[in-house]
C-alpha positions, -999 to 999 in steps of 0.1 A, spaced: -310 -170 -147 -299 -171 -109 -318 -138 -101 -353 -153 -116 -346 -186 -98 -343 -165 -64 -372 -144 -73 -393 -174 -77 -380 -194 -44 -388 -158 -25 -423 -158 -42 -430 -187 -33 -415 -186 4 -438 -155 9 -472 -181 -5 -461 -206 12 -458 -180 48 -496 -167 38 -510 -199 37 -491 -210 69 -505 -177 84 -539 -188 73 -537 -226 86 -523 -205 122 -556 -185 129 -581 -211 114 -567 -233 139 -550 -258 110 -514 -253 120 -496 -284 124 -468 -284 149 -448 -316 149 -419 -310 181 -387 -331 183 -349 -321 190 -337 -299 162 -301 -287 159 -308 -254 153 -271 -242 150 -271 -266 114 -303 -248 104 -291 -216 111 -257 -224 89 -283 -237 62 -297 -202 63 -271 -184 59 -259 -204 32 -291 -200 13 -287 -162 19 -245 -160 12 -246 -142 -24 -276 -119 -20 -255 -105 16 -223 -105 -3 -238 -84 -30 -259 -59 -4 -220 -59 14 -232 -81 44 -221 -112 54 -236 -135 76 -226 -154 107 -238 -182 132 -225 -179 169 -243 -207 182 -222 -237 190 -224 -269 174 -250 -292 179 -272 -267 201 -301 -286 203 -340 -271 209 -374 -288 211 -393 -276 181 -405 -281 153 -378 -283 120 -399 -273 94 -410 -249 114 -373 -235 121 -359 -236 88 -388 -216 80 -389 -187 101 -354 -181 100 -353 -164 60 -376 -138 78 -358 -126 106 -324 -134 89 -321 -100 68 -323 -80 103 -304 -101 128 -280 -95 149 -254 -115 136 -250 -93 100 -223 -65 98 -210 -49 68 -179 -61 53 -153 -38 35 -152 -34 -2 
């Protein structure tokens, strides 16, 4: 039941990115700035991606320091990350 509930949340992640792509080059993008601590939405992301790493043999970690704060646009952050997350810098194999 947990893999169809993660195969739904990823289908609808990659929707909900197409239609963000589409509101971005019709001009329709909405971009709403205020200070974001993106070290806590970092940790959220790896959190949401724990148990799929764990089973590929990753695991994930955040080496920003608390409270690091940005300019930007939350939803915006939170968003993004999932993409870039599978491929960053802060993965490394763990032993089995």
């Amino acid at each position: 039941m947990q893999g169809i509930r993660r195969a739904i949340r990823t289908a609808v992640r990659l929707i909900d990115d197409l239609l963000e792509l589409a509101r971005a080059e019709s001009g329709q993008l909405n971009i709403r700035c205020e200070m974001t601590d993106v070290s806590q939405a970092a940790e959220e992301v790896v959190q949401d991606f724990h148990a799929q790493a764990t089973s590929a043999g990753l695991a994930l970690q955040v080496t920003a320091p608390p409270g690091l704060l940005a300019d930007t646009d939350p939803a915006r952050c939170a968003r993004s990350s999932p993409t870039c997350c599978p491929t960053a810098s802060s993965t490394h194999r763990t032993a089995r």
